[in-house]
N, C-alpha and C positions, 0 to 999 in steps of 0.2 A: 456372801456365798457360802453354801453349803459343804460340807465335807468331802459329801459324795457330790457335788456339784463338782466341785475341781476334781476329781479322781476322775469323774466321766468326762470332762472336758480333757483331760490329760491322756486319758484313754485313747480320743478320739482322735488326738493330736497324732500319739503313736504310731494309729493305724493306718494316720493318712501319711505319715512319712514312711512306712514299710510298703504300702503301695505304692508310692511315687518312686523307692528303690526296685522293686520288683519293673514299675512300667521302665522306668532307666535301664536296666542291665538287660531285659528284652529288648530295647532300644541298640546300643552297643551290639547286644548279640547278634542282634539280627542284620547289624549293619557289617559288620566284620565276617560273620562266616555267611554272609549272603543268603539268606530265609528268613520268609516269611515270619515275624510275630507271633502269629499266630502257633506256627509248626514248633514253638518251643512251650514244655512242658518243664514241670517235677522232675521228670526222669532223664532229658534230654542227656546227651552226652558224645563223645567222639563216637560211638559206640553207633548210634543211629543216624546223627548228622556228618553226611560226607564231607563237607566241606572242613571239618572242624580236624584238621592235622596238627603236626608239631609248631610249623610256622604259626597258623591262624592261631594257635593255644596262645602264643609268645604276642601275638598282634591282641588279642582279647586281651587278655591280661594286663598290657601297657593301656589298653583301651579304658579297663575299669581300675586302673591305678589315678591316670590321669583322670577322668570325668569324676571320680568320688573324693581327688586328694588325698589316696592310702598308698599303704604299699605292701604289699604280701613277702612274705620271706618265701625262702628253695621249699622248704617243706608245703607251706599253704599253695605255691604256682603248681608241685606234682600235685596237691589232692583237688585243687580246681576242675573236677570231668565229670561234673553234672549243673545243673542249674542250678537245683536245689541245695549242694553244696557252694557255690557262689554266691545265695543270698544269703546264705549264713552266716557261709565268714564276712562278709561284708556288711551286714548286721550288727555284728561283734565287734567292727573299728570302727563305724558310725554313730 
């Protein structure tokens, strides 16, 4: 096999674990703060989703502790308030 054989084959490996992250934490999300899949976004956040208060933060957050086997410190649970900030740091210990 080729150089670039493995590299794209590694590539694609990647890709398909960052989406199956991204379908997961929409999964979780949607089940915790009660909407739709669909209704979450990039930009998502307490900010536009009603549901998503102090409690529901503290219920998500045990929620994607436990289903990924991480654990966020004080600092990472306050910057958790958007989606797009959740895959990332979760990215980053996976």
């Amino acid at each position: 096999m080729k150089i670039s054989q493995v590299i794209s084959k590694k590539l694609q490996l990647t890709l398909k674990g960052a989406i199956l992250i991204e379908q997961k934490v929409k999964s979780i999300m949607s089940k915790i703060l009660k909407i739709p899949e669909a209704e979450i976004h990039a930009e998502s956040s307490p900010d536009d989703i009603e549901t998503w208060d102090s409690l529901q933060h503290i219920n998500l957050v045990l929620g994607l502790e436990q289903s990924f086997g991480i654990t966020f410190d004080e600092e990472e649970i306050i910057q958790l308030l958007s989606y797009e900030i959740i895959l990332a740091t979760i990215n980053e210990k996976v």
